[in-house]
C-alpha positions as CSV (number, residue, x, y, z in Angstrom):
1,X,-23.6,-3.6,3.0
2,X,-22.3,-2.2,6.0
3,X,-19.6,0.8,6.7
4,X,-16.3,-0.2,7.0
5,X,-16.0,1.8,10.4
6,X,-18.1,2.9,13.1
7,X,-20.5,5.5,12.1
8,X,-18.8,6.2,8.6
9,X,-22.1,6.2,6.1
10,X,-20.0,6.2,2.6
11,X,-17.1,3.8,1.0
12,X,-14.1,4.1,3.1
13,X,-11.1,5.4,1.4
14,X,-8.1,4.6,3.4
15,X,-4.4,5.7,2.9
16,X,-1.7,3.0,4.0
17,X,1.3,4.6,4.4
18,X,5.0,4.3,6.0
19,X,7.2,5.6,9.0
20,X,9.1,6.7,5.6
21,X,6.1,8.6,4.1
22,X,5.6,10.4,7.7
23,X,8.8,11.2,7.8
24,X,9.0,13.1,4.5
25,X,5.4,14.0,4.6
26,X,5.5,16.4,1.8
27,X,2.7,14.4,-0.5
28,X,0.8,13.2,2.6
29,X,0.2,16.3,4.0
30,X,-1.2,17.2,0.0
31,X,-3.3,14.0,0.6
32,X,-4.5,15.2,3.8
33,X,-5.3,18.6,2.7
34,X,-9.4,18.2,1.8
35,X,-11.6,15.4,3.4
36,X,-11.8,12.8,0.9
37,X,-9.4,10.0,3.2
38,X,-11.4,8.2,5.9
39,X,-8.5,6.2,8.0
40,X,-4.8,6.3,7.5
41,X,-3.3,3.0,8.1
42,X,0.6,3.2,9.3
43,X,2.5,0.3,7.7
44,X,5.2,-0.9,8.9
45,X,6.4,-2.5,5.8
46,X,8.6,-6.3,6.3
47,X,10.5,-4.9,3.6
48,X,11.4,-1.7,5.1
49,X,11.0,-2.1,8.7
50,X,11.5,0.1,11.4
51,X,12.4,-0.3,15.1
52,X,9.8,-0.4,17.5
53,X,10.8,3.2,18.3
54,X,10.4,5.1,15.4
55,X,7.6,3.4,14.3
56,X,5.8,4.9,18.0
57,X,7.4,8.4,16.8
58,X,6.0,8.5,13.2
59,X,2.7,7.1,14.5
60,X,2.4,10.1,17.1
61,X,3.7,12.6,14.4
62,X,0.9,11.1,12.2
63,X,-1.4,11.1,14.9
64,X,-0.5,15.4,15.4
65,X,-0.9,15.6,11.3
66,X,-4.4,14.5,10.8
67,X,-5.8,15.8,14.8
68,X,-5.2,19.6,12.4
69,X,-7.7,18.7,10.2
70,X,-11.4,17.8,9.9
71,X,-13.5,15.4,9.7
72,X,-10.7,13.2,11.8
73,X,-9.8,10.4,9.8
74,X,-9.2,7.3,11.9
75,X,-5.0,6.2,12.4
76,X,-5.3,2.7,12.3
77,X,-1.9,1.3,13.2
78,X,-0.6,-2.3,10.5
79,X,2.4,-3.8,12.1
80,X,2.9,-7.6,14.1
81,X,1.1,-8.0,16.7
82,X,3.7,-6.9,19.8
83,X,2.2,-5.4,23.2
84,X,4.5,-2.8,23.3
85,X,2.4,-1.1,20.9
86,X,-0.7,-1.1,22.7
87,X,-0.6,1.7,25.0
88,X,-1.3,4.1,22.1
89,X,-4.6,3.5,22.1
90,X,-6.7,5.3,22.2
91,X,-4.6,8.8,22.8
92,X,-2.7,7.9,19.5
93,X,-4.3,5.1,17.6
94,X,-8.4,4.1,16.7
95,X,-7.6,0.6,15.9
96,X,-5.3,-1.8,14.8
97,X,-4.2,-3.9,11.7
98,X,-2.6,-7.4,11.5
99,X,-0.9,-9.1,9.1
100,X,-2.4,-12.7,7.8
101,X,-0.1,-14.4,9.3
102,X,-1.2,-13.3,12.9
103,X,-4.1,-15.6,12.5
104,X,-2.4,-18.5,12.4
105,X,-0.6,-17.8,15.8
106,X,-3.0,-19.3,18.6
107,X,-1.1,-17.9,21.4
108,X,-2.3,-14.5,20.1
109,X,-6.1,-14.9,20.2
110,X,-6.7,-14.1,24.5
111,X,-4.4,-10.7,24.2
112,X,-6.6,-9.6,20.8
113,X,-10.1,-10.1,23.1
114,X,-8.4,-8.3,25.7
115,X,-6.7,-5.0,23.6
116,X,-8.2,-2.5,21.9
117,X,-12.1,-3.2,20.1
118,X,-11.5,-2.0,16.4
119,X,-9.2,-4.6,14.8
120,X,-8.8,-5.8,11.9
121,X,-7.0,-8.4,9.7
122,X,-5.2,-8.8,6.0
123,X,-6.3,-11.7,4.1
124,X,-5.8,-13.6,0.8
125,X,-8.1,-16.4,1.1
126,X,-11.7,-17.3,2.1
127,X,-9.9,-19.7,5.2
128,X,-7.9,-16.8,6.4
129,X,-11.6,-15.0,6.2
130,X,-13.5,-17.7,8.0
131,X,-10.8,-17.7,10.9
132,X,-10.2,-14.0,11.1
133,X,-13.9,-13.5,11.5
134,X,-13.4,-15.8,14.5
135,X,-11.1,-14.2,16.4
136,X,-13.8,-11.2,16.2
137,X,-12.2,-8.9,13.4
138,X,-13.9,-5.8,13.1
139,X,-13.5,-5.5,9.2
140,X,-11.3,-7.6,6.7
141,X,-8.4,-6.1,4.2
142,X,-8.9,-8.4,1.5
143,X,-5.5,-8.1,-1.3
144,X,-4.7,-8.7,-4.0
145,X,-7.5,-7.0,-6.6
146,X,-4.8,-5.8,-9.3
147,X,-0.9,-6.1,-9.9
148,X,0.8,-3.8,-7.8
149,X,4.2,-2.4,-7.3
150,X,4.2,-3.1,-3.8
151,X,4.3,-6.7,-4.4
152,X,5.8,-7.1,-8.1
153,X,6.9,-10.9,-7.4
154,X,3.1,-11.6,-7.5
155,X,2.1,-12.5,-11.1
156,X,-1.3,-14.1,-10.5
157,X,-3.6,-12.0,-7.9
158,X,-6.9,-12.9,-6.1
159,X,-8.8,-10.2,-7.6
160,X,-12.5,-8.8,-6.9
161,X,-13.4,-12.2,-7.2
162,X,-12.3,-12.8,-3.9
163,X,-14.2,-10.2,-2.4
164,X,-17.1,-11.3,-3.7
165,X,-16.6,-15.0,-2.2
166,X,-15.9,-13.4,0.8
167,X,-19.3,-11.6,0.7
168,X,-21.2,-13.9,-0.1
169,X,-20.2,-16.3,3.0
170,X,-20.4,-13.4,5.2
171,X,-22.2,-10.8,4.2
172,X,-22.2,-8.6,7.5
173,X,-18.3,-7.9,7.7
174,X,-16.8,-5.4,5.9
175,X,-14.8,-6.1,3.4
176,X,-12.1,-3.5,2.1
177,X,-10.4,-4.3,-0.7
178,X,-6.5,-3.1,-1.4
179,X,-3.9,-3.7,-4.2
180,X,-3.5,-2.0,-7.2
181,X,-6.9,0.1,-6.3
182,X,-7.3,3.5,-8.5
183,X,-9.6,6.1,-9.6
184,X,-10.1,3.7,-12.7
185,X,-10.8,0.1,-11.2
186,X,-12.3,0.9,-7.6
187,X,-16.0,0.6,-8.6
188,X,-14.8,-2.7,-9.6
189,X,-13.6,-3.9,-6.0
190,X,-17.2,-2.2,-4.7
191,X,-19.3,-3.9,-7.4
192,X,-18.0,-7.1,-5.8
193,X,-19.3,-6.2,-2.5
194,X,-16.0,-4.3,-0.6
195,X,-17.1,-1.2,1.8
196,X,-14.1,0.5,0.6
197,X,-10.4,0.6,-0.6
198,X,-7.3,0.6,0.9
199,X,-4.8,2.6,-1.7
200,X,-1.2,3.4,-1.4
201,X,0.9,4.8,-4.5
202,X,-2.5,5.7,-6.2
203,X,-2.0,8.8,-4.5
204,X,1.2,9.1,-2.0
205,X,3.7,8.5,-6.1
206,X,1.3,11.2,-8.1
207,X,1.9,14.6,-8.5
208,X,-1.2,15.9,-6.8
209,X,-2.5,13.1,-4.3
210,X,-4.9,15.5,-3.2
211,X,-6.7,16.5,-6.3
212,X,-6.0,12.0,-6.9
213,X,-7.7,11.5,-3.9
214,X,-10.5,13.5,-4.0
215,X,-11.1,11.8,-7.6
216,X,-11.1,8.7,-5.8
217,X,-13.4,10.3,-3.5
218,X,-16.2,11.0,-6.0
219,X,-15.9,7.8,-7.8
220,X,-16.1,5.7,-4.5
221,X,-19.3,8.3,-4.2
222,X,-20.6,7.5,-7.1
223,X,-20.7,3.7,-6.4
224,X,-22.4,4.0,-2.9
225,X,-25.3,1.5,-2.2
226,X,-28.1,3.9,-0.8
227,X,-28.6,1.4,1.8
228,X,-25.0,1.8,3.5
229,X,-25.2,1.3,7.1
230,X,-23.3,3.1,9.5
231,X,-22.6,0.5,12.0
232,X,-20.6,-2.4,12.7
């Protein structure tokens, strides 16, 4: 299996958060406190959008917050695909995250060769796999493995199971796995072949996200194939 990210040798653990969560930042910056989280992904979230503007400020407020501590996770930045973003990398972001429907939208494809070289796409089925991996994603965010609160009109999810198809079609992409994800079901989502999890209220809604992630931390550990590689 290989690591979600360049040159990371363990499951990734990534935080998705909000503009909102940056902007009260008092559980993230408890989250951020040890070294247990690998990438932050910043969310701009359909539900709860942000203009264009503040979603730049919170990502180079959240950009400041993790650059004071070490090892440097990586800010990955999950919003549409607009240009007007792109000139934060790489002062400001690693990478950048697309929503499935992205894939669908041909016009799209040229200006992904041409921006930034760590990129990556969310997807529900093996299709949306198959043409992701075409339009050269670095990794795959594979949802949904359990009922969530972030999607609660979603009765029936895709589960590890589709992880595992995933895998087994393409075995060299990373596959990281997000929905529902906790300390209690994540060795689930890696038994079925993801290089990590993506988790969201898991930590950010409990009363100590950083003793919840470092708990994720060890279990993710725990799991590891001794074989992990480190590249892409």
């Amino acid at each position: 299996m290989r690591g979600a990210f360049p040159g990371l040798r363990r499951p990734a653990l990534v935080l998705v958060v909000s503009p909102h969560d940056v902007l009260e930042p008092a559980a993230l910056k408890r989250a951020l406190r040890s070294s247990t989280i690998d990438a932050i992904q910043l969310r701009n979230n359909p539900e709860m959008p942000v203009p264009n503007s503040i979603y730049i400020k919170t990502a180079t407020q959240l950009a400041a917050m993790r650059d004071r501590r070490g090892p440097r996770p990586l800010l990955i930045l999950n919003a549409p695909y607009d240009t007007s973003l792109q000139h934060l990398y790489p002062e400001i972001a690693d990478a950048f995250h697309y929503p499935e429907r992205t894939i669908m939208d041909a016009s799209v494809a040229d200006d992904l060769q041409r921006g930034p070289s760590l990129y990556g796409f969310s997807v529900h089925s093996v299709p949306s796999a198959r043409r992701a991996i075409k339009l050269g994603a670095s990794y795959l965010q594979v949802g949904t493995m359990f009922p969530t609160a972030s999607h609660p009109e979603k009765k029936v999810v895709e589960g590890p199971a589709l992880i595992h198809e995933i895998h087994k079609r393409f075995p060299d992409v990373p596959l990281i796995g997000i929905g529902g994800i906790d300390e209690t079901n994540c060795a689930d989502v890696l038994a079925a072949g993801a290089s990590g999890v993506s988790v969201i209220r898991a930590i950010l809604a409990a009363k100590s996200p950083g003793a919840v992630a470092e708990h994720l931390r060890r279990e993710l550990d725990t799991r590891r194939e001794p074989n992990l590689s480190s590249s892409l």
